[in-house]
FIVO-749717 format. One record per residue (C-alpha): x, y, z; residue in three letters. Coordinates in steps of 0.001 Angstrom, whole numbers, plus 500000, padded with zeros to 6 digits. Each point is the difference from the previous one (the first is absolute). Layout:
<nodes>
XYZala...
</nodes>
This chain:
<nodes>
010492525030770619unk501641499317496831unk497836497598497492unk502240497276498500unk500534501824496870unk501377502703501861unk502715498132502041unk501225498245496458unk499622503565499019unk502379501057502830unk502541496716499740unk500519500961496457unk501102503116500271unk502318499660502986unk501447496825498121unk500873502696497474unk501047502382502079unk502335497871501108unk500773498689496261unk500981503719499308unk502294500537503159unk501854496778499388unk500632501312496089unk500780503130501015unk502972498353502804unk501220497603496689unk500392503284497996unk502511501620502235unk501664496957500410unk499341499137504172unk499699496808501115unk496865499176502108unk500020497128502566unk496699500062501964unk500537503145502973unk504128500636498147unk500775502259497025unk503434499889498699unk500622503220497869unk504013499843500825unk502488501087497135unk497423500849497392unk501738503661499388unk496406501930501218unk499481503133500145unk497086500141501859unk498397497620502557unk497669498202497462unk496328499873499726unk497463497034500725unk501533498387502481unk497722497451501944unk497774501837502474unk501194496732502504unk503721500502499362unk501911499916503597unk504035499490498741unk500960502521497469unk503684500205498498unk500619502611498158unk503811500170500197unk503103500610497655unk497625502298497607unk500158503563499407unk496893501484501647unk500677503658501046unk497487501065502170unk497205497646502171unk496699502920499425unk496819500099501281unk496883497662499116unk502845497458497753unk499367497234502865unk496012501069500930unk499078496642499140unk502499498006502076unk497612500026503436unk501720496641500664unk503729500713499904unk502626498774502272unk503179500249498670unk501099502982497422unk503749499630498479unk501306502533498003unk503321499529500980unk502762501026496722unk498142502577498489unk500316503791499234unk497115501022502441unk500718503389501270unk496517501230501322unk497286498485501879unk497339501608499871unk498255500960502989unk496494497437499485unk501659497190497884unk499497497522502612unk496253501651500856unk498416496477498546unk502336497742501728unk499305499926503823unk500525496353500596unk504049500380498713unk502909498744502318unk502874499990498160unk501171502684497660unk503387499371498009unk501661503592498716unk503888498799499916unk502135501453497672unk497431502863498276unk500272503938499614unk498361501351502715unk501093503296500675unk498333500258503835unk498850497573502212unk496172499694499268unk497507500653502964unk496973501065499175unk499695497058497349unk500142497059502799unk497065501445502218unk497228498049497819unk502346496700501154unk499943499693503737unk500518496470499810unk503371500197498379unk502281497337501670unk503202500093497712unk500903502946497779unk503581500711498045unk500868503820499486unk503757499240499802unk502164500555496678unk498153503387498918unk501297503615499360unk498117501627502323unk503226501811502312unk498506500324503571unk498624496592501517unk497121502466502090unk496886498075500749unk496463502068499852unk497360498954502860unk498513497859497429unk502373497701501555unk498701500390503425unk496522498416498946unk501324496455498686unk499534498392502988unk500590496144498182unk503036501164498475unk503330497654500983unk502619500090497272unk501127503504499039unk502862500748497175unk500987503488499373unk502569501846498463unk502298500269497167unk503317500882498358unk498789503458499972unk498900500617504003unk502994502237501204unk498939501010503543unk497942498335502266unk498342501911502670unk498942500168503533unk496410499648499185unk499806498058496558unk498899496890501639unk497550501496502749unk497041499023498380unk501038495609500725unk500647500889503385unk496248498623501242unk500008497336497332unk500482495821500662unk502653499581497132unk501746497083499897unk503090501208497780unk501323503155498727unk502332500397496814unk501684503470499757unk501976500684496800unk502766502323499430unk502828499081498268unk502967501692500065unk497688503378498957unk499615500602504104unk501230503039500942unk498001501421502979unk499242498043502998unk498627501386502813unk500036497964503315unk496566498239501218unk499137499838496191unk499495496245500720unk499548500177503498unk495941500175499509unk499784496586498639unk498152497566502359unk500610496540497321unk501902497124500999unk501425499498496715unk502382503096498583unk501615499746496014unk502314502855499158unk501687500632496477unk501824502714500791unk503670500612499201unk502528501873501867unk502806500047497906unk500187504207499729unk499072500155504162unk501137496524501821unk499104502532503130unk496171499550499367unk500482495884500483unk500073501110504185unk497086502208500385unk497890498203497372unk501173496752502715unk499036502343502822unk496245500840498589unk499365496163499528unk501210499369503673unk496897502082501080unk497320497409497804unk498367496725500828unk502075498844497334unk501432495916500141unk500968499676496655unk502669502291498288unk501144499556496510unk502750502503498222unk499994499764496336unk503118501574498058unk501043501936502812unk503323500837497942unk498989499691496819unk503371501181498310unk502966499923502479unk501380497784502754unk499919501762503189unk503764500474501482unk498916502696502294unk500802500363503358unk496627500716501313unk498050497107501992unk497019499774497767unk497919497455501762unk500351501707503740unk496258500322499865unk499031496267499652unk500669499435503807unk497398502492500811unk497087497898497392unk497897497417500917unk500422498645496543unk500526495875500743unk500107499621495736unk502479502001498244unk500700499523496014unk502595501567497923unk499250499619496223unk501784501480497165unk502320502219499874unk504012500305500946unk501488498729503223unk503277500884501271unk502055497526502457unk500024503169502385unk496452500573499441unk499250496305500981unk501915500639503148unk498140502764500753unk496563497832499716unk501238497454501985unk501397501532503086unk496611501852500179unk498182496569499876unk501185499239502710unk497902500607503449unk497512501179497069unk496396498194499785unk500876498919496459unk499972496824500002unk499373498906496111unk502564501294497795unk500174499758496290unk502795500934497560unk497666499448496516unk501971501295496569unk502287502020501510unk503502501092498148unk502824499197502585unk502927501321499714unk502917499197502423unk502224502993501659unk502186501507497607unk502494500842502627unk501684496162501312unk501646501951503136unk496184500916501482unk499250498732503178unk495892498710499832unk498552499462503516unk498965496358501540unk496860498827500254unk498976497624502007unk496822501161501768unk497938499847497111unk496909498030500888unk497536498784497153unk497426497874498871unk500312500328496541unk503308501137498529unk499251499840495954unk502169500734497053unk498309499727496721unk500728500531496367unk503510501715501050unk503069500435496905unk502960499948502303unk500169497268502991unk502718501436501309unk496819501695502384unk500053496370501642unk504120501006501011unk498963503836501797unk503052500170502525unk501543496836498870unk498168498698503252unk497029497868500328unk498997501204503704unk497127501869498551unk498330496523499549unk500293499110503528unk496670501417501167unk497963498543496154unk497102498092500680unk499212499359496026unk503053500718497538unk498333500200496565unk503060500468497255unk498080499756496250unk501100501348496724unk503222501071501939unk502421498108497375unk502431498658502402unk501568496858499665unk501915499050503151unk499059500240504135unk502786501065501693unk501068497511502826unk499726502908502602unk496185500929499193unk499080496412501096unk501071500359503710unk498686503646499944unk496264499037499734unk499324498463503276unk496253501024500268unk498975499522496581unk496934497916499573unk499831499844496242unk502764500866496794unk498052500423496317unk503069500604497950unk497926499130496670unk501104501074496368unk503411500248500438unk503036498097498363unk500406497696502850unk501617496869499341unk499667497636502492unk503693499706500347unk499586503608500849unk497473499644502794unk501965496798501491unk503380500921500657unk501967497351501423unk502649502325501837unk497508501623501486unk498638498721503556unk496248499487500382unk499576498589503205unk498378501705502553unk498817503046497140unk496623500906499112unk498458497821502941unk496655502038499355unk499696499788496588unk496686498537499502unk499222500334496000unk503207500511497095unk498641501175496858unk502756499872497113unk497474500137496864unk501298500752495968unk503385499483500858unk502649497592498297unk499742497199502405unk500120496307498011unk501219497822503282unk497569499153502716unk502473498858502423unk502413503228500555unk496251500974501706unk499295497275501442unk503402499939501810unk499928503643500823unk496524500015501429unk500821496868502255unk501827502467502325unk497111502041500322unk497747498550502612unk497269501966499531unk499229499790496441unk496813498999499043unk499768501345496441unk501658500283497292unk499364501100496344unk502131499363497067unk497380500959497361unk501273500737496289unk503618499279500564unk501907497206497679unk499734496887502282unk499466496415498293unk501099498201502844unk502487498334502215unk502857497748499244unk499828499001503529unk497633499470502638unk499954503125501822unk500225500278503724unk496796502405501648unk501108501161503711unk496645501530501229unk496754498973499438unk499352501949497202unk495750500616499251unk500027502099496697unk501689499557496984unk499256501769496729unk501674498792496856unk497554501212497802unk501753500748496306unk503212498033500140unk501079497830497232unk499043497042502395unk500544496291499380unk498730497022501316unk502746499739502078unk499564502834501604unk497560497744502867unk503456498680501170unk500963503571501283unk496590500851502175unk500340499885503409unk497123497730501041unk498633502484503201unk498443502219497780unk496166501443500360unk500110501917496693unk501658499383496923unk499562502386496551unk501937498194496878unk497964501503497385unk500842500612496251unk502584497820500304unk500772497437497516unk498764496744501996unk498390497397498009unk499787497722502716unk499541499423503606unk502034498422503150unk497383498006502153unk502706498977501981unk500731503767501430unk496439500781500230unk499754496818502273unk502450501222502407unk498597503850500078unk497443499036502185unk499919503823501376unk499393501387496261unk496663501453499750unk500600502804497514unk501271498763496478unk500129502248496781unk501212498016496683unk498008502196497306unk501333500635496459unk502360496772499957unk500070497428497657unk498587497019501902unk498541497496497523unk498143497929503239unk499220500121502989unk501518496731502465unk497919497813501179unk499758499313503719unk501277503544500558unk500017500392503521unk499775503491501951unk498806498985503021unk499837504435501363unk499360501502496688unk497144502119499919unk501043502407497290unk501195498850496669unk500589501932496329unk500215498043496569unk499102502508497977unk501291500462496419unk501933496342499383unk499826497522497634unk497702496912501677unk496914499870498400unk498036497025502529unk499831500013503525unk498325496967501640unk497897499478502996unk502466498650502491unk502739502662498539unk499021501839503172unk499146497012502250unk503027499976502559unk499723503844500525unk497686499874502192unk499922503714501395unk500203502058496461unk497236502666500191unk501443501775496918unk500877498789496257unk501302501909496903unk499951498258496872unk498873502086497281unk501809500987496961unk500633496058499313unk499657498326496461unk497135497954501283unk498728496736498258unk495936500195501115unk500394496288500866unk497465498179502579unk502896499697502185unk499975504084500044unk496555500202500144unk499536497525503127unk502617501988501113unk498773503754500090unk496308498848500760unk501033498077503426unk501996502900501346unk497309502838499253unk497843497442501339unk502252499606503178unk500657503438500191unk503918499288500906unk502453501217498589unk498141503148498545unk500992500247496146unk501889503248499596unk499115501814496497unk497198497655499550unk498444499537497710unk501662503319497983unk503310498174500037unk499619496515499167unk498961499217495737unk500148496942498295unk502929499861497665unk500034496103498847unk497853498544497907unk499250502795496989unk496059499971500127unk500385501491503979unk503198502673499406unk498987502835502046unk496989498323501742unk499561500743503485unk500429497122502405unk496686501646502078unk498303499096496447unk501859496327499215unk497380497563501184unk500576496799498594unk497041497357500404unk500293497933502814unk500205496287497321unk503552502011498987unk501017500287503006unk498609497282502249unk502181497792500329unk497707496795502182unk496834501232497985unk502133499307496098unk501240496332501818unk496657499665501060unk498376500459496660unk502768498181498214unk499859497326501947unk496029499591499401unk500307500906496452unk502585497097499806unk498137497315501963unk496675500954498353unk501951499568496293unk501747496739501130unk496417498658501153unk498638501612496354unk502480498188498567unk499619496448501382unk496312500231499526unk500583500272496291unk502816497821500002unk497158497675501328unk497336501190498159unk501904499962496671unk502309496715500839unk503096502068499713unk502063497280501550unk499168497373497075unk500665503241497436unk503603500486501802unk500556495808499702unk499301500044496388unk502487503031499677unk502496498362501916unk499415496897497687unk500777502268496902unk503320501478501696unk500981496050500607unk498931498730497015unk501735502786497979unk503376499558501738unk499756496440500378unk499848499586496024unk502815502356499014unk499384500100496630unk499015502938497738unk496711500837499628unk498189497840496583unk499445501733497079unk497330499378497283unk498610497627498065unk498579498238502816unk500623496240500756unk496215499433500322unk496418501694498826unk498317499533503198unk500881499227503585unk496841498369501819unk499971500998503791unk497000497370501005unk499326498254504090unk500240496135500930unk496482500253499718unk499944500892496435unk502354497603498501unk497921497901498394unk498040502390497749unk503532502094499358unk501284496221498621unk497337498698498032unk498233503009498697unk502279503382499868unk503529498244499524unk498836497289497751unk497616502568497540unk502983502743499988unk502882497132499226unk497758498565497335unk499574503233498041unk501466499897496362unk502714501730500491unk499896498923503726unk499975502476502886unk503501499014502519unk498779500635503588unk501502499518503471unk498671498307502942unk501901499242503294unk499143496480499872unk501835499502496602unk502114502966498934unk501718501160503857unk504136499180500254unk499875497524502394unk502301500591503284unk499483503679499203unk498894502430502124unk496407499991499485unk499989503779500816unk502636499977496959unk497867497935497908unk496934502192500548unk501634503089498846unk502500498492497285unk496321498519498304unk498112502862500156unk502709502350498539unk500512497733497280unk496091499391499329unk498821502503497456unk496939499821501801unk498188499131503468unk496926497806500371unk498416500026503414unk497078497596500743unk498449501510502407unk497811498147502483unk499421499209504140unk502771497734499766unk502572502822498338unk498908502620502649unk500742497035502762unk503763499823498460unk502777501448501159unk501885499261497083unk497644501509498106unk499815502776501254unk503980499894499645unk499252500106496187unk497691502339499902unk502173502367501693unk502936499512497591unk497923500202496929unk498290503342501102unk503628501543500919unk500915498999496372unk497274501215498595unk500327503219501437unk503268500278498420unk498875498781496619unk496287499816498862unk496330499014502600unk499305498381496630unk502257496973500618unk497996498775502669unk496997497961499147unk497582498848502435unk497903496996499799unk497201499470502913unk499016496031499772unk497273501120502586unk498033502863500956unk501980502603502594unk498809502692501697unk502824502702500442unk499092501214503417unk500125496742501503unk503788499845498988unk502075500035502927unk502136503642500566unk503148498447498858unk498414499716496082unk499086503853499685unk502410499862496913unk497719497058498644unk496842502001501432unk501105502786497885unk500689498188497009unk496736498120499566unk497913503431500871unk502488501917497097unk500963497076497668unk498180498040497312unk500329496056501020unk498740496882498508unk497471497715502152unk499682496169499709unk496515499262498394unk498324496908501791unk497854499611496373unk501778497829497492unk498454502177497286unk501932502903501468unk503357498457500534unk500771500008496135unk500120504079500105unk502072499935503244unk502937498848498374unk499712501857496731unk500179502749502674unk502893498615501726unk502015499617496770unk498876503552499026unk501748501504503075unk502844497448499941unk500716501588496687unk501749497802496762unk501622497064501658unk503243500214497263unk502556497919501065unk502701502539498747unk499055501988502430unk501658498173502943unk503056498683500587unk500194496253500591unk503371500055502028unk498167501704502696unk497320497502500797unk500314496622501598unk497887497737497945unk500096496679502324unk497586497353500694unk496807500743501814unk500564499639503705unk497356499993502506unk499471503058502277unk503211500488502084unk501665497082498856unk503779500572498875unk501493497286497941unk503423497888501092unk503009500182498220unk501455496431499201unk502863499201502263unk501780499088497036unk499303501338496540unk500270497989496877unk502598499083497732unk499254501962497020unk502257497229498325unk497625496555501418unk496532500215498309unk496910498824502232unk499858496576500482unk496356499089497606unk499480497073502530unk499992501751502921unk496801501808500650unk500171503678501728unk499495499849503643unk496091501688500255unk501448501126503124unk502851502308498663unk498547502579498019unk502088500859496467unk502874501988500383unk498526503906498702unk503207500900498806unk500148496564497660unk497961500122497024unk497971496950498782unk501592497817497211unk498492501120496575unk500531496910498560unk497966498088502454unk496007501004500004unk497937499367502448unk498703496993501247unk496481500234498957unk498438497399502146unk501068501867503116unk497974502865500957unk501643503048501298unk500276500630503703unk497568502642500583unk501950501166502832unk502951500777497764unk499503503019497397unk501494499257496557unk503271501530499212unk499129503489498541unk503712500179497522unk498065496689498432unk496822501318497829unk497153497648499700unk499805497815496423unk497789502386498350unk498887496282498351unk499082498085503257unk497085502031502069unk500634499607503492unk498437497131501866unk497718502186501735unk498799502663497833unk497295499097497258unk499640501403497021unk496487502127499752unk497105498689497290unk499825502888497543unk496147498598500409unk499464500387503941unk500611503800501568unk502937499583501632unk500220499696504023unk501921502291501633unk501488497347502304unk500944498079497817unk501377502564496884unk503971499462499985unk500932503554498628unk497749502864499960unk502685502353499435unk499539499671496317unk496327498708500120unk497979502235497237unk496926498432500007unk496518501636500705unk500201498799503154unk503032501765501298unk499290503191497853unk496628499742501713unk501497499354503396unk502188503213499491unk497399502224499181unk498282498573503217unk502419500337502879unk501906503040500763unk501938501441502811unk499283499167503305unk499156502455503671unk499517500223502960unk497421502636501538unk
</nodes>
């Protein structure tokens, strides 16, 4: 036993063994496909060297090898097939072939063999095929080599140069099983001697022999064969140079044959010659006669007198590939056809059927007159009478011809009763103008390579069973016709144009169907649906799109089984979209959320609900309905006003957005200290400075745009208002288009920021980000408070605003609007001094007081109504209410009228005291 290093060892070196046998093949140019070599055409000399030990096919044709010597094919123990056919071999040597036992077919056409080699095939007793024909050697004498290859069944001898053949020459094939022998000549034969040929014991005889020089030897070379097994005859170039106008009956010996299969190929044949042939056909066992390449030639004499024939009885009467078709006209008489079973006219060039030929073939069950120059004006000849003619024809073939009307055929074949099919393949036809009128029921009809239009459907008889219209030009489909061809179960439409495929196509007996090589690219699952018998399907060769549709599609029927996918999977490649060109349906496998439909509506419709139900719980969570009411506010408010947006300076310093519950302080502590400020602050509160009959949407946003800034007092009561929170809203929308800074924020009381309802996240956010300014409940702290207040307020210059903006009115309670007088004054009467104002009519805003006339100092102002801001106080006359502070007695912070510009110790120390409030 080998260790392990020894079998790497032995790999390795038969890897390059091999490595040096495949080099050495490259060198001489062969190509090697596993068990083949291909050395053909490569000008050797020699058979080459390192070929594969395993090689079973070699060609070594169309080189110029001389001689095939011993040991050049010792390592070829596997070899089949040897073909060294076009060559200049002209020796054999006698144990070439010695490594070669296993060969069966041996190819020597066309060398220079100057004898028939016989010792060289005994190492080869398996030889089935082997070619000795087309050599020099000049006797065709077989050794008793022969005698031994037992397997041997197709034998070709002879040559151009084989001049006699002889009474024993063949001897040695008399015990052998051979299927076929071909004998070669030429026109070099000049010795025959009778029974050369009469040894032969194969079914099958070729002869190449030409008797130009000795038309005598035709007879006894006919006689010899009469005395073989032989059933198929076949007479190449029997004149190769002249037309026979002898007088001798050449063909007396076929009588005496049992050939049933005669062929005459090649060569020259006479009119007289053909009569000769005939009249010995008949009462002969010949019963397949072909006429393949022959050179016809009519009688050169008009005046001769050529015999009748009318008992000639065939299966198969064939005339292929012939010049003249004046062959088809022998006699000027068609009786020979009387007794045809299957006329086969191809290649023939003829371009009419005489009306006489027609009644003539009464037995024939099938005409192929294919590549002709039939028109089908030609084939249908009105003044000819079809009626009762033909009433066996079962099958009329009339391929590559020049036919471009289907219904000439259709109205010749409707007097043929028995016609079932009928093939019309590569002609011109596009079509009908007509509906065409079918007289049997036809079964088969073969378009196939016609210039075919849609319109074509209109033309098909509706009985048929199989119908070929492929490579047409169809781009569409008739589901009408296929409705009413119930009986169709065969249908061919490859290499068309058809873009789709109809739904709802019906084929209720179709079993077999071809699509191959069109121009659909999707076929859906119920394409098929109403055909419910199809076992078969072709459809390769498409420009698929690898859709889900396609997919569904090819997975249910290899699951089902039915139809079975011709060409699969080989034939069928994704050509749409780019990323899968060339990919293999077998390997498109989309995943199944692409391609399931209920599972995607499924998941959509859960992803939906589940996002709607996300969606109102943050809508709840997050009060996203009173967030959408404020917006729609702003869309109202902005379109209700109509007016362009305000520019700077502002009409006030501050807007103060403050609750019901808050009033009082915002009135008699933050208006009246900012108002009493030297210069004076001008703020706006909605119980004084709101338009009344406005929109108080309008009023709210109109303010706060024209407010340079925004003070919120924050406390329970300003979280409890909606209005409020209205303002707050507005002033952090404009503050995110302008500055955070103009928003200040003033708590009055403690607030914790996570009790704030959701609604105030904005105001939750701004107290946990921005600096704000908290109420102090000590007097001692208040002082610093508003020196803070005034510090973020900023200088309170009057220049800075514009005084047409703002509506400087009496004070008006919360809410209250004041009345217009029904009718206003005469600016022309002066009051009346007697008449006291009516304290229940409050002054007229828009009507300033008389300068002239000063207050009445004995009545006290109505506390109720605030003084009339365009009036300054008498910087002489203190207020009633406000004392002056003792420069002796620290002043009391509820009492001290104007700390704005206080600089005592006090409010410097009061400053230094307090600072910015926050909340933890």
């Amino acid at each position: 036993m080998l260790l392990p290093t020894g079998r790497i060892w032995l790999v390795l070196a038969t890897t390059a063994l091999w490595l040096e046998i495949v080099v050495a093949t490259l060198q001489n140019g062969c190509q090697v496909s596993g068990t083949r070599v291909d050395c053909k055409g490569l000008s050797l000399l020699r058979v080459p060297t390192g070929l594969p030990p395993s090689t079973e096919f070699l060609d070594l044709s169309y080189n110029r090898i001389s001689a095939l010597r011993n040991g050049e094919l010792a390592g070829l123990t596997r070899l089949k097939m040897l073909i060294l056919r076009y060559n200049d071999i002209w020796q054999l040597e006698q144990d070439a072939l010695a490594s070669n036992p296993l060969l069966e077919e041996l190819d020597l056409f066309n060398n220079s063999l100057r004898q028939v080699p016989g010792p060289a095939l005994r190492p080869v007793p398996l030889l089935r095929r082997l070619d000795l024909s087309n050599n020099l050697y000049p006797s065709a004498r077989l050794g008793e080599a022969f005698s031994d290859l037992r397997r041997l069944r197709l034998l070709s001898l002879g040559g151009d140069r084989v001049w006699a053949l002889r009474r024993d020459d063949l001897r040695p094939l008399a015990g052998l099983g051979l299927e076929r022998l071909a004998l070669k000549t030429g026109s070099a034969l000049r010795e025959y001697e009778a029974g050369a040929l009469a040894v032969l014991r194969c079914p099958e005889v070729w002869t190449d022999i030409a008797v130009d020089h000795k038309p005598g030897l035709l007879p006894i070379i006919l006689a010899d064969l009469a005395r073989t097994p032989a059933r198929a005859l076949r007479f190449r170039r029997l004149f190769k140079f002249i037309y026979y106008t002898g007088g001798k009956d050449l063909f007396a010996g076929l009588r005496d044959t049992s050939a049933r299969t005669l062929t005459l190929f090649r060569g020259k044949l006479s009119e007289e010659l053909l009569a000769s042939l005939l009249r010995n056909l008949e009462g002969s066992a010949v019963r397949n006669l072909t006429l393949n390449a022959i050179d016809f030639a009519r009688a050169i004499d008009s005046n001769h007198t050529l015999p009748t024939i009318a008992n000639l009885t065939l299966d198969y009467f064939t005339f292929e590939e012939i010049s003249n078709p004046d062959v088809l006209l022998f006699n000027r008489e068609f009786r020979w056809f009387n007794k045809v079973g299957n006329l086969l006219i191809n290649g023939v060039n003829f371009n009419y059927i005489p009306c006489e030929a027609w009644s003539e073939m009464k037995i024939v069950r099938a005409i192929d007159i294919s590549a002709n120059q039939l028109l089908e004006s030609y084939i249908y000849n009105r003044q000819c009478q079809y009626r009762g003619t033909l009433g066996h024809l079962e099958e009329f073939v009339a391929r590559a011809n020049q036919i471009a009307n289907l219904c000439p055929i259709a109205q010749l074949t409707a007097e043929w009763a028995q016609l079932r099919r009928l093939d019309l393949s590569d002609n011109r036809i596009g079509g009908c103008p007509l509906p065409c009128a079918w007289g049997p029921p036809l079964e088969s009809l073969s378009l196939r390579d016609n210039p075919l239009g849609d319109a074509v459907f209109d033309c098909l008889p509706a009985s048929l069973r199989r119908l070929d219209l492929s490579h047409g030009r169809l781009e569409r489909l008739a589901p009408a016709y296929f409705a009413r061809a119930s009986n169709l179960s065969q249908l061919a439409l490859s290499g068309n144009r058809l873009k789709f495929l109809p739904a709802g196509w019906r084929g209720a007996g179709l079993r077999n169907l071809a699509l191959d090589g069109n121009s659909f690219g999707v076929i859906e699952p119920g394409t098929f649906g109403r055909m419910p018998g199809l076992a078969t399907l072709r459809a390769g060769n498409n420009p698929f799109h690898c859709t889900c549709d396609l997919h569904r599609f090819v997975r249910d029927t290899l699951a089902a089984g039915t139809p079975r996918l011709l060409g699969w999977p080989a034939d069928y490649v994704c050509y749409h979209p780019p990323a899968l060109l060339d990919t293999w349906l077998a390997d498109f496998a989309p995943g199944r959320l692409e391609c399931d439909v209920g599972l995607v509506v499924a998941i959509s419709v859960s992803v939906t609900g589940l996002a709607v139900a996300t969606l109102l719980l943050l809508c709840w969570r997050f009060d996203l309905p009173w967030y959408l009411g404020a917006m729609w506010q702003i869309v109202r408010a902005k379109y209700r006003a109509r007016q362009p947006e305000r520019a700077a300076p502002y009409a006030y310093h501050a807007f103060i957005s403050y609750s019901r519950g808050d009033a009082g302080w915002v009135r008699e502590h933050l208006v009246g200290r900012l108002e009493a400020c030297q210069p004076p602050y001008r703020v706006c509160i909605h119980e004084r400075d709101f338009t009344p009959g406005k929109w108080i949407i309008d009023n709210i946003i109109e303010n706060i745009e024209g407010s340079r800034k925004v003070i919120f007092v924050l406390s329970r009561g300003f979280v409890d208002s909606e209005w409020c929170n209205y303002e707050l809203y507005f002033a952090h929308q404009r503050a995110i288009m302008r500055s955070l800074q103009d928003v200040v924020l003033v708590l009055r009381e403690p607030i914790n920021p996570d009790s704030l309802p959701s609604k105030f996240c904005k105001l939750r956010k701004m107290l946990d980000t921005q600096t704000y300014l908290e109420w102090p409940a000590e007097p001692s702290r208040q002082p610093f408070f508003w020196a803070q207040l005034r510090n973020v307020l900023g200088q309170a210059d009057p220049e800075s605003l514009d005084p047409g903006l703002a509506r400087w009115g009496p004070r008006l309670s919360a809410h209250s609007v004041p009345a217009a007088p029904e009718t206003p004054p005469d600016p022309e009467t002066p009051p009346d001094p007697e008449t006291p104002p009516d304290p229940e009519t409050p002054p007229d805003p828009e009507t300033p007081p008389d300068p002239e006339t000063p207050p009445d100092p004995e009545t006290p102002p109505d506390p109720e109504t605030p003084p009339d801001p365009e009036t300054p106080p008498d910087p002489e006359t203190p207020p009633d209410h406000k004392i002056p502070p003792n420069p002796e007695t620290p002043p009391d912070p509820e009492t001290t009228p104007n700390h704005c510009n206080s600089s005592s110790p006090q409010s410097s120390q009061g400053f230094c005291r307090v600072g910015f409030g926050s909340i933890d």
